[in-house]
mmCIF file as Biopython writes it, N, C-alpha, C and O atoms, coordinates in Angstrom:
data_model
#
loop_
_atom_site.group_PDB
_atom_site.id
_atom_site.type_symbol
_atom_site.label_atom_id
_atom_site.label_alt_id
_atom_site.label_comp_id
_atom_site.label_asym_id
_atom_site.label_entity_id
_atom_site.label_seq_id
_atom_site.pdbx_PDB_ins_code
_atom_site.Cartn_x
_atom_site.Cartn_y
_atom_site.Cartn_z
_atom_site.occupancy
_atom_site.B_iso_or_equiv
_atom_site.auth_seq_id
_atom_site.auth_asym_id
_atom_site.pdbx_PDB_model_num
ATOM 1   N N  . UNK A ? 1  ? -180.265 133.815 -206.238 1.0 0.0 1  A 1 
ATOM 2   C CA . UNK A ? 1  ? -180.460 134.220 -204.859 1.0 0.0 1  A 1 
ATOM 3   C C  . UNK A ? 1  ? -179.897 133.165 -203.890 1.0 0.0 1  A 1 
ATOM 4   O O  . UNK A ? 1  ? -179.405 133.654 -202.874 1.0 0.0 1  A 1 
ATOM 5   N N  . UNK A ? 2  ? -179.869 132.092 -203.966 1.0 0.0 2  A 1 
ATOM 6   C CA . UNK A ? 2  ? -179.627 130.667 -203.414 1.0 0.0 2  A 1 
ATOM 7   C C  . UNK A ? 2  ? -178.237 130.772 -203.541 1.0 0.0 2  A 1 
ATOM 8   O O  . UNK A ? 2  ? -177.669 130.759 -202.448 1.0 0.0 2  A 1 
ATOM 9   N N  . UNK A ? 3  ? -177.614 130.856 -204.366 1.0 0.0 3  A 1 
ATOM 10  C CA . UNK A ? 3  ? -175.876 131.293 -204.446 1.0 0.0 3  A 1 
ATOM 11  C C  . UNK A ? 3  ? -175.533 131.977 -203.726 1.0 0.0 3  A 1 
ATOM 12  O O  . UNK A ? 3  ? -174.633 131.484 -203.046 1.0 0.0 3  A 1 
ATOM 13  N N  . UNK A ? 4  ? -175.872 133.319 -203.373 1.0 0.0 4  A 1 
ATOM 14  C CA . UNK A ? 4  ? -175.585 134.257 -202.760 1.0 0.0 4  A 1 
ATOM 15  C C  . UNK A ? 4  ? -175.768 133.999 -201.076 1.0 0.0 4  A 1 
ATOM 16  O O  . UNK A ? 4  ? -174.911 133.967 -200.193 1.0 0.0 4  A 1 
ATOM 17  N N  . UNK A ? 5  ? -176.977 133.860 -201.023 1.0 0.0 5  A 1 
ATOM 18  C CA . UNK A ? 5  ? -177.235 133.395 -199.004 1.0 0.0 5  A 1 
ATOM 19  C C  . UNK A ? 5  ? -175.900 132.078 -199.223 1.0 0.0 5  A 1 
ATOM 20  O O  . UNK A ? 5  ? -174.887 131.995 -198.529 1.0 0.0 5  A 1 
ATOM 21  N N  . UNK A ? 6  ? -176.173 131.423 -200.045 1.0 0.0 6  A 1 
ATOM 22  C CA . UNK A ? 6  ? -174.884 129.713 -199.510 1.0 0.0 6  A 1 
ATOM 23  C C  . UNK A ? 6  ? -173.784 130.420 -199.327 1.0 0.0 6  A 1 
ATOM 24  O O  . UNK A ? 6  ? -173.432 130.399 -198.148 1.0 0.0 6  A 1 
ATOM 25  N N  . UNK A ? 7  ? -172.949 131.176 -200.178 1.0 0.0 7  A 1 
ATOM 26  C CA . UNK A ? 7  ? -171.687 132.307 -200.473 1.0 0.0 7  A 1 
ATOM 27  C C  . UNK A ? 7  ? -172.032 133.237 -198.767 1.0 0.0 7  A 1 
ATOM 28  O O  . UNK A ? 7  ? -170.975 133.747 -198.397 1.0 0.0 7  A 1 
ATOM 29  N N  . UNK A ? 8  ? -172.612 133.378 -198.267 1.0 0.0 8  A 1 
ATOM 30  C CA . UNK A ? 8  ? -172.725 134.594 -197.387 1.0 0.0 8  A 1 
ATOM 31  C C  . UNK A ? 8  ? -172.506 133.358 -196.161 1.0 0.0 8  A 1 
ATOM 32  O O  . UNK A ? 8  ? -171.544 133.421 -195.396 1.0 0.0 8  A 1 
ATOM 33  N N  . UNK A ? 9  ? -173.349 132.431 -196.097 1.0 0.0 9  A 1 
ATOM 34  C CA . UNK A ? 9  ? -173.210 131.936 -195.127 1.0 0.0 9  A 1 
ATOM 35  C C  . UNK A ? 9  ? -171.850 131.032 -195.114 1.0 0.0 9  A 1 
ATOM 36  O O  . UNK A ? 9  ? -171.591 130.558 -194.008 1.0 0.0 9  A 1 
ATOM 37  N N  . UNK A ? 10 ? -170.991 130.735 -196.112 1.0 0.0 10 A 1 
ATOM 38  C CA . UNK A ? 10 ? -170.132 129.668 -196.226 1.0 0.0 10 A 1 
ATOM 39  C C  . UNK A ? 10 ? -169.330 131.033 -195.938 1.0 0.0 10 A 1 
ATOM 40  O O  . UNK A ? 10 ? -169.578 131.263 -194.755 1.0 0.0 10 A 1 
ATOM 41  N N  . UNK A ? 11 ? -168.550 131.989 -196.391 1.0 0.0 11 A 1 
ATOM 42  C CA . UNK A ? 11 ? -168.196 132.826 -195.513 1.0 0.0 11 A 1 
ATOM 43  C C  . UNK A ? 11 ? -168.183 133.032 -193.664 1.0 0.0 11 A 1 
ATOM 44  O O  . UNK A ? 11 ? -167.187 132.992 -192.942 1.0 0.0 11 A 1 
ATOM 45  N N  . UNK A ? 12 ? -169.349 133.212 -193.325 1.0 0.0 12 A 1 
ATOM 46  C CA . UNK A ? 12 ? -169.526 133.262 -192.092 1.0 0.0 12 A 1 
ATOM 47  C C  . UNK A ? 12 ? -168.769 131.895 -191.141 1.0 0.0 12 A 1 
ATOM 48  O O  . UNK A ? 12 ? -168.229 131.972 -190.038 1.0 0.0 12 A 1 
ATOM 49  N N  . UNK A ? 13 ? -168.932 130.866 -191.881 1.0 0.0 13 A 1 
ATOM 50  C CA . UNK A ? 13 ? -168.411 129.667 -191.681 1.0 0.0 13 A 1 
ATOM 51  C C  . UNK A ? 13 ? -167.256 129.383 -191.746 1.0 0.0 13 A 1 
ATOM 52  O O  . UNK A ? 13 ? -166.716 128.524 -191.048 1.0 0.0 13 A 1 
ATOM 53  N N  . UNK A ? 14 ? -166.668 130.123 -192.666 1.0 0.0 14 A 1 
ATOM 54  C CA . UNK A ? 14 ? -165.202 129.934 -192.979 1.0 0.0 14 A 1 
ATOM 55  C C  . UNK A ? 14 ? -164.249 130.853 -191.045 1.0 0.0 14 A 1 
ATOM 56  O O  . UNK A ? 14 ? -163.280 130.658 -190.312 1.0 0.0 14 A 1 
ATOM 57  N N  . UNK A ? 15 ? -165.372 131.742 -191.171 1.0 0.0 15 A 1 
ATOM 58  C CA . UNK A ? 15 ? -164.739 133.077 -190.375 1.0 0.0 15 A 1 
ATOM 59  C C  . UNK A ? 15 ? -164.921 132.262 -189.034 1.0 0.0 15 A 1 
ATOM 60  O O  . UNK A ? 15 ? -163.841 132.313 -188.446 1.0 0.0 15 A 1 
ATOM 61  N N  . UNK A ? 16 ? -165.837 131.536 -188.308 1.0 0.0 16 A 1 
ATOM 62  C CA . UNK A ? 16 ? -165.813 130.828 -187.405 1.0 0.0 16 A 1 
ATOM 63  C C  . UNK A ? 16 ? -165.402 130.074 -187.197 1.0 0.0 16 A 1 
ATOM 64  O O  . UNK A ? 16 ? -165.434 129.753 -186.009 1.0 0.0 16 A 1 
ATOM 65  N N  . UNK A ? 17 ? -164.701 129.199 -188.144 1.0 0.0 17 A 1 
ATOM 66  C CA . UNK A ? 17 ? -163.713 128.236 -187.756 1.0 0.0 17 A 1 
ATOM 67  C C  . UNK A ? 17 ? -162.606 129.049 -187.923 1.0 0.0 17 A 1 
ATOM 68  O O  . UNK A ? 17 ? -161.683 128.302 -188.247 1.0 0.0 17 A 1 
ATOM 69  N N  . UNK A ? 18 ? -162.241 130.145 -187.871 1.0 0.0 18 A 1 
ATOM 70  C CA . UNK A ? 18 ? -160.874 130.117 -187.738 1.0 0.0 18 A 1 
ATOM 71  C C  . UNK A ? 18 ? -160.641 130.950 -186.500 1.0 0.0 18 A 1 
ATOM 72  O O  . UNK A ? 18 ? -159.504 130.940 -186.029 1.0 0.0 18 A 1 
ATOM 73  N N  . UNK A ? 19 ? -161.612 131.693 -185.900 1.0 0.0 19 A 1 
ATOM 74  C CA . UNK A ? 19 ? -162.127 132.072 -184.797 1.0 0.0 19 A 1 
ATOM 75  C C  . UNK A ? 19 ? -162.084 131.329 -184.046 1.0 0.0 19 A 1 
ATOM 76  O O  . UNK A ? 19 ? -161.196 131.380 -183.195 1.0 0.0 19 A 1 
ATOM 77  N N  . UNK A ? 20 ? -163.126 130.225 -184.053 1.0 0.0 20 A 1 
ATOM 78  C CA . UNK A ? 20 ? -163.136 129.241 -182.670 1.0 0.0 20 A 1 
ATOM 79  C C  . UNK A ? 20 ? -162.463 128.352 -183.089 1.0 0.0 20 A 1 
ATOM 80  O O  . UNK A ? 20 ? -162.828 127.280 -182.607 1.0 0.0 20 A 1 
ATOM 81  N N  . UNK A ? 21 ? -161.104 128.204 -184.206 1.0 0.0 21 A 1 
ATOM 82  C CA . UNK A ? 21 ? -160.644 126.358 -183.877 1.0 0.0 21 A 1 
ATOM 83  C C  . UNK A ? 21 ? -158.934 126.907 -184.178 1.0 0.0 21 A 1 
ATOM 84  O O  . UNK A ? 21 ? -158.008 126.762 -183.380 1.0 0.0 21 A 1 
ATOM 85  N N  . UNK A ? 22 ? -158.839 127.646 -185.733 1.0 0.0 22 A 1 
ATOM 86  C CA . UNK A ? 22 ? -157.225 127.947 -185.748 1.0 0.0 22 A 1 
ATOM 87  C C  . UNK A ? 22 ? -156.528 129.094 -184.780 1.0 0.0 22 A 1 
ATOM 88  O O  . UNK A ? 22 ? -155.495 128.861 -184.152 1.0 0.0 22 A 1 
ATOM 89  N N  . UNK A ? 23 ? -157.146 130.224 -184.743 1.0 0.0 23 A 1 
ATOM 90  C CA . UNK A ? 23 ? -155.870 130.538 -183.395 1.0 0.0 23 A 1 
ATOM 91  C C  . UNK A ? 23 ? -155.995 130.093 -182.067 1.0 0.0 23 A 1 
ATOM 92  O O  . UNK A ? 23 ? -154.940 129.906 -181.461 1.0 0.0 23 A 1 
ATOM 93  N N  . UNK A ? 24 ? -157.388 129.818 -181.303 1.0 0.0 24 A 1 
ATOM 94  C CA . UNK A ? 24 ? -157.089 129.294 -180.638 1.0 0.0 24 A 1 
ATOM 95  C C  . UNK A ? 24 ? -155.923 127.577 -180.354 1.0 0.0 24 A 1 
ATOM 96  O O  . UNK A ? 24 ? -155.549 126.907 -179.391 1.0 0.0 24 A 1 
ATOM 97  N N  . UNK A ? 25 ? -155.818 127.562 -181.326 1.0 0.0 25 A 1 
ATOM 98  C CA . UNK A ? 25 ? -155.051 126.127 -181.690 1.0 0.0 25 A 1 
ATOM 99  C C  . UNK A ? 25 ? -153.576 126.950 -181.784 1.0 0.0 25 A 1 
ATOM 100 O O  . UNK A ? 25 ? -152.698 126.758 -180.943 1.0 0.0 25 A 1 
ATOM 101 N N  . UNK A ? 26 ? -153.453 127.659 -182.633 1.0 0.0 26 A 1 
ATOM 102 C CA . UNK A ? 26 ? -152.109 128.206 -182.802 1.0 0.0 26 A 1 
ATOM 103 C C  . UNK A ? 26 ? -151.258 128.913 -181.338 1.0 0.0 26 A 1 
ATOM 104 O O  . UNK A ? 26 ? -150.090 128.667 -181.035 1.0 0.0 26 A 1 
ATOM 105 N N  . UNK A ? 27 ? -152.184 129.808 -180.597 1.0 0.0 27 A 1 
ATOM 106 C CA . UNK A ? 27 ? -151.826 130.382 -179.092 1.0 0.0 27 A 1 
ATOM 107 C C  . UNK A ? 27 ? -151.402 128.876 -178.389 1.0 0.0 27 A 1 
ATOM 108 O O  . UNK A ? 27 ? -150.204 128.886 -178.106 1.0 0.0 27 A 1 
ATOM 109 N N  . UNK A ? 28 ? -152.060 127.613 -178.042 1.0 0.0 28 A 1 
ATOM 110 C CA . UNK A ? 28 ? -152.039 126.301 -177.536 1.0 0.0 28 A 1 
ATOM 111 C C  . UNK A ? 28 ? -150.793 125.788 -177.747 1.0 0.0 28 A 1 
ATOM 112 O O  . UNK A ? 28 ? -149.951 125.598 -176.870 1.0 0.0 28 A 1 
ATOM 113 N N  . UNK A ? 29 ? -150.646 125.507 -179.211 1.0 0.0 29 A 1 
ATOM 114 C CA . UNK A ? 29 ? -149.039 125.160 -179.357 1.0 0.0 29 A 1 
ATOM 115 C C  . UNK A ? 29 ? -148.040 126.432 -179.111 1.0 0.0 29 A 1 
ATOM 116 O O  . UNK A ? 29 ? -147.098 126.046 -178.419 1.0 0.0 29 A 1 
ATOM 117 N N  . UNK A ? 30 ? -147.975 127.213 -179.297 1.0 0.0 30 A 1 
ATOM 118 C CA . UNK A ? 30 ? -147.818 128.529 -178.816 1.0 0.0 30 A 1 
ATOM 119 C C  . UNK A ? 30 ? -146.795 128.352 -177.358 1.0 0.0 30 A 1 
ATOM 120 O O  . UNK A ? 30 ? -145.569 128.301 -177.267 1.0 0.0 30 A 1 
ATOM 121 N N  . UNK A ? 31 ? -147.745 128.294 -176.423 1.0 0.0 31 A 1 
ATOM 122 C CA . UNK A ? 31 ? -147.707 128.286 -175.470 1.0 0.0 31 A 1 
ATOM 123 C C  . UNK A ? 31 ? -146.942 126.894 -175.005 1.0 0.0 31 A 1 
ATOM 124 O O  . UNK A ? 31 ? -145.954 127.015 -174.280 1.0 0.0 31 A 1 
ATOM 125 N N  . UNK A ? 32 ? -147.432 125.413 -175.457 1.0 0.0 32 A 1 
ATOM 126 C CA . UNK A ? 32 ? -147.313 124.622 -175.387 1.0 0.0 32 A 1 
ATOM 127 C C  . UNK A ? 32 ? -145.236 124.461 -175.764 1.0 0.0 32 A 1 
ATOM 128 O O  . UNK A ? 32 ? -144.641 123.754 -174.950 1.0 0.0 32 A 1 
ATOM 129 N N  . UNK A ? 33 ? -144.582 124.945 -176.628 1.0 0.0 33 A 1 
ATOM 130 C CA . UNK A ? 33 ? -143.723 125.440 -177.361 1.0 0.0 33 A 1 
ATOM 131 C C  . UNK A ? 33 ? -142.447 126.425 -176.374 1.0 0.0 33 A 1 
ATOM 132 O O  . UNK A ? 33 ? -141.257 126.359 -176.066 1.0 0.0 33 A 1 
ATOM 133 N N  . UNK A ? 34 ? -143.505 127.207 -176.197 1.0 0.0 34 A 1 
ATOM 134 C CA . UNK A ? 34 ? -142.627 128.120 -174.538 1.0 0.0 34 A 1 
ATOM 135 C C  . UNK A ? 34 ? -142.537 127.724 -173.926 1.0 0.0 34 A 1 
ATOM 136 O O  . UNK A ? 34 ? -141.514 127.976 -173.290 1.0 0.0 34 A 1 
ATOM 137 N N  . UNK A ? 35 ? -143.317 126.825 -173.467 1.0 0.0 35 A 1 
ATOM 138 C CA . UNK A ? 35 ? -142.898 125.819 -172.213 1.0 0.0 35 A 1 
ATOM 139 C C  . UNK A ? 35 ? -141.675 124.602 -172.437 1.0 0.0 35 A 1 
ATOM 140 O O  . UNK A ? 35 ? -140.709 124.691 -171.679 1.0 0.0 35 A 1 
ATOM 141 N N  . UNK A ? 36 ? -141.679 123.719 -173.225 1.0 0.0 36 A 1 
ATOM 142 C CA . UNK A ? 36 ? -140.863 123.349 -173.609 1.0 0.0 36 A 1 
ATOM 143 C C  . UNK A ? 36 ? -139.114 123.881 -173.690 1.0 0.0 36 A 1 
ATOM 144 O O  . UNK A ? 36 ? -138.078 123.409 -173.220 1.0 0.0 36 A 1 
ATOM 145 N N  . UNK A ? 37 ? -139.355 124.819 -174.345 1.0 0.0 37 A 1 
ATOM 146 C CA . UNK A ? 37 ? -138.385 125.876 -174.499 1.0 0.0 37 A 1 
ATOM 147 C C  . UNK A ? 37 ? -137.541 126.563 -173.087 1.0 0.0 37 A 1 
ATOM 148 O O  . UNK A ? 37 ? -136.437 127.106 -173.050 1.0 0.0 37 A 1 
ATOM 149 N N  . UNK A ? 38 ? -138.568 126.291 -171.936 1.0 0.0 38 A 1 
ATOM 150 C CA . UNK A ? 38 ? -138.303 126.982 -170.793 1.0 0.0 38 A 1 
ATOM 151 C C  . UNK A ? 38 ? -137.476 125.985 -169.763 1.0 0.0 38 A 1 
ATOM 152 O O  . UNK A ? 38 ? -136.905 126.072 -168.676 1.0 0.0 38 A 1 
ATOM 153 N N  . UNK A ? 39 ? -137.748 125.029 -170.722 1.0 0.0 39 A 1 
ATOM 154 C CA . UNK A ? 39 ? -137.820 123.746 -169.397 1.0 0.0 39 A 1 
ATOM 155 C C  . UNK A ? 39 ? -136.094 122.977 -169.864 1.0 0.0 39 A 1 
ATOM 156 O O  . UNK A ? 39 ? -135.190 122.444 -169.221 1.0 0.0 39 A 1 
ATOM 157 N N  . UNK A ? 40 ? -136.356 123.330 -171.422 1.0 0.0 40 A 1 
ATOM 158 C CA . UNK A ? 40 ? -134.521 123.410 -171.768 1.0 0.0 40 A 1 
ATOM 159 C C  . UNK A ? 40 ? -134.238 123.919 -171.328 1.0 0.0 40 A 1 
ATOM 160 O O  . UNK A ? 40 ? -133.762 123.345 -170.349 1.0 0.0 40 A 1 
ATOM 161 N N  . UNK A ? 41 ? -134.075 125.261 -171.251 1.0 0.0 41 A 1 
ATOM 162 C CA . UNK A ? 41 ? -133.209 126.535 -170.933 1.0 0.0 41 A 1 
ATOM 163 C C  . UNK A ? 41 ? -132.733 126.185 -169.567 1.0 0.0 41 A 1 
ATOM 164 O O  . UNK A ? 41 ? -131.550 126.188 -169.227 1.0 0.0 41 A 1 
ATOM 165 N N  . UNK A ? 42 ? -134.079 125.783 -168.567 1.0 0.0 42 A 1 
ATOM 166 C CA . UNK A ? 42 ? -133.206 125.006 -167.204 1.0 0.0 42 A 1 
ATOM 167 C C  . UNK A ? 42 ? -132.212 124.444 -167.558 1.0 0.0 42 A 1 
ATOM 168 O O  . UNK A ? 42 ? -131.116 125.003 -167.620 1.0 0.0 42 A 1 
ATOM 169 N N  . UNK A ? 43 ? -132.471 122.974 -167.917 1.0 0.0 43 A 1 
ATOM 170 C CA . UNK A ? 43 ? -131.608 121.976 -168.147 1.0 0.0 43 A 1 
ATOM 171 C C  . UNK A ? 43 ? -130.444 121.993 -168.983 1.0 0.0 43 A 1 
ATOM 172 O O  . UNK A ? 43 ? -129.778 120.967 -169.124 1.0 0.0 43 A 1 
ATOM 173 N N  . UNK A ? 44 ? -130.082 123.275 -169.656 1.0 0.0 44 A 1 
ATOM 174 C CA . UNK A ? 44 ? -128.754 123.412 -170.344 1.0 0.0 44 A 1 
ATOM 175 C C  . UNK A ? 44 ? -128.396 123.937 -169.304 1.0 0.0 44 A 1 
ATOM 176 O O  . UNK A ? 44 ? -127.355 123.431 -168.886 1.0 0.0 44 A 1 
ATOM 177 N N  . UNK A ? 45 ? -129.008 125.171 -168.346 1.0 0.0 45 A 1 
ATOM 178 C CA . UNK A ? 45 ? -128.067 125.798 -167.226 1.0 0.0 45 A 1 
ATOM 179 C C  . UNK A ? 45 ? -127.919 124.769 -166.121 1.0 0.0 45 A 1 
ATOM 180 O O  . UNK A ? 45 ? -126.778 124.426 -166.431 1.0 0.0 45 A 1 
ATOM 181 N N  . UNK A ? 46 ? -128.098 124.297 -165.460 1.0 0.0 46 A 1 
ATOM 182 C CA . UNK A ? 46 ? -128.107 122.798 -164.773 1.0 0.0 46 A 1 
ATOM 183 C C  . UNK A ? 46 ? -127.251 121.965 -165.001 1.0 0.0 46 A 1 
ATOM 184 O O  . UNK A ? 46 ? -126.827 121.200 -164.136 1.0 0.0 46 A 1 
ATOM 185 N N  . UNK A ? 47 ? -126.863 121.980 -166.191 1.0 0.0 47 A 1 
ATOM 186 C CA . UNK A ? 47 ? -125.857 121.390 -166.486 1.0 0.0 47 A 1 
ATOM 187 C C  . UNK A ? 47 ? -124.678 121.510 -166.824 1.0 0.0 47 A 1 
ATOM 188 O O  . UNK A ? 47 ? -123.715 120.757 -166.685 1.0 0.0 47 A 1 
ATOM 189 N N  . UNK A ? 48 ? -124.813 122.718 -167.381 1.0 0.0 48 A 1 
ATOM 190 C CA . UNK A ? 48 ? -123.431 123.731 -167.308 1.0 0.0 48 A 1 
ATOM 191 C C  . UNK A ? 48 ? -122.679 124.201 -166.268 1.0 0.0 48 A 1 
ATOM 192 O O  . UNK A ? 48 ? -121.457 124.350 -166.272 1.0 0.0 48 A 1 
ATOM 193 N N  . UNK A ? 49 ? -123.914 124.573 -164.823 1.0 0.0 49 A 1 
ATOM 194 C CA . UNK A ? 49 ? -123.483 124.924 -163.831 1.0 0.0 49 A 1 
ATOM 195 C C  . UNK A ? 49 ? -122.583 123.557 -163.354 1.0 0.0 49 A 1 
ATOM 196 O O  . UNK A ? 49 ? -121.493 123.623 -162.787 1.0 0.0 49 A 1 
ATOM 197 N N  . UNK A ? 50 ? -123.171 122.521 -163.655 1.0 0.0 50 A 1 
ATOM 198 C CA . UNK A ? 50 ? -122.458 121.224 -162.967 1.0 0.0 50 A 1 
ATOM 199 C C  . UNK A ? 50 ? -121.507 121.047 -163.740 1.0 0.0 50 A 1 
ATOM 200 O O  . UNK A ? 50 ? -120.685 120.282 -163.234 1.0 0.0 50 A 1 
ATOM 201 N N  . UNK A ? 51 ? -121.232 121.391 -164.716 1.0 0.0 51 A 1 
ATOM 202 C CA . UNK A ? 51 ? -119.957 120.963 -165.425 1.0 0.0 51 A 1 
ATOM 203 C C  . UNK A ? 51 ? -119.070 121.516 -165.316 1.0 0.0 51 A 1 
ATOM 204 O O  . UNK A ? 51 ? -118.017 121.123 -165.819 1.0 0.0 51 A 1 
ATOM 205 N N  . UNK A ? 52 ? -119.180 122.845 -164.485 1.0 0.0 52 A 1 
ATOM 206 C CA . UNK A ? 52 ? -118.346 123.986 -164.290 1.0 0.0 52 A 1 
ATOM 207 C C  . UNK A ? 52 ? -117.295 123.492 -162.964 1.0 0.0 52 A 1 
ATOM 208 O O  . UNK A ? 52 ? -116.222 123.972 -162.599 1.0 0.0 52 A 1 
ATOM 209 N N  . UNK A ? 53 ? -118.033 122.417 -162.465 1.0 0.0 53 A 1 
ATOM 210 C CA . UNK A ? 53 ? -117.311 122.205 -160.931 1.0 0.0 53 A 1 
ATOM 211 C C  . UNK A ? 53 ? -116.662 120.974 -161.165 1.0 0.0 53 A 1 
ATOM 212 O O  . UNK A ? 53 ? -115.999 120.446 -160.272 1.0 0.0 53 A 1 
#
């Protein structure tokens, strides 16, 4: 019986950390990632435009 509640609850446990810690972590870099990404995309056009003249 003691196996089973530990197994039920270590489950439940498993399911909440990945709930409250891995995607919210994954969306973060995520996001964190697009931004980055956005902030090149300026700075290659910025610089292209200037290289053009």
């Amino acid at each position: 019986m003691t196996r089973t509640v530990l197994a039920v609850v270590g489950i439940f446990l498993a399911i909440w950390l990945v709930i409250g810690f891995v995607i919210p972590a994954l969306f973060a870099t995520l996001k964190f990632l697009l931004i980055v990404a956005l902030i090149a995309a300026v700075v290659v056009g910025v610089i292209t435009l200037v290289g053009k003249k």
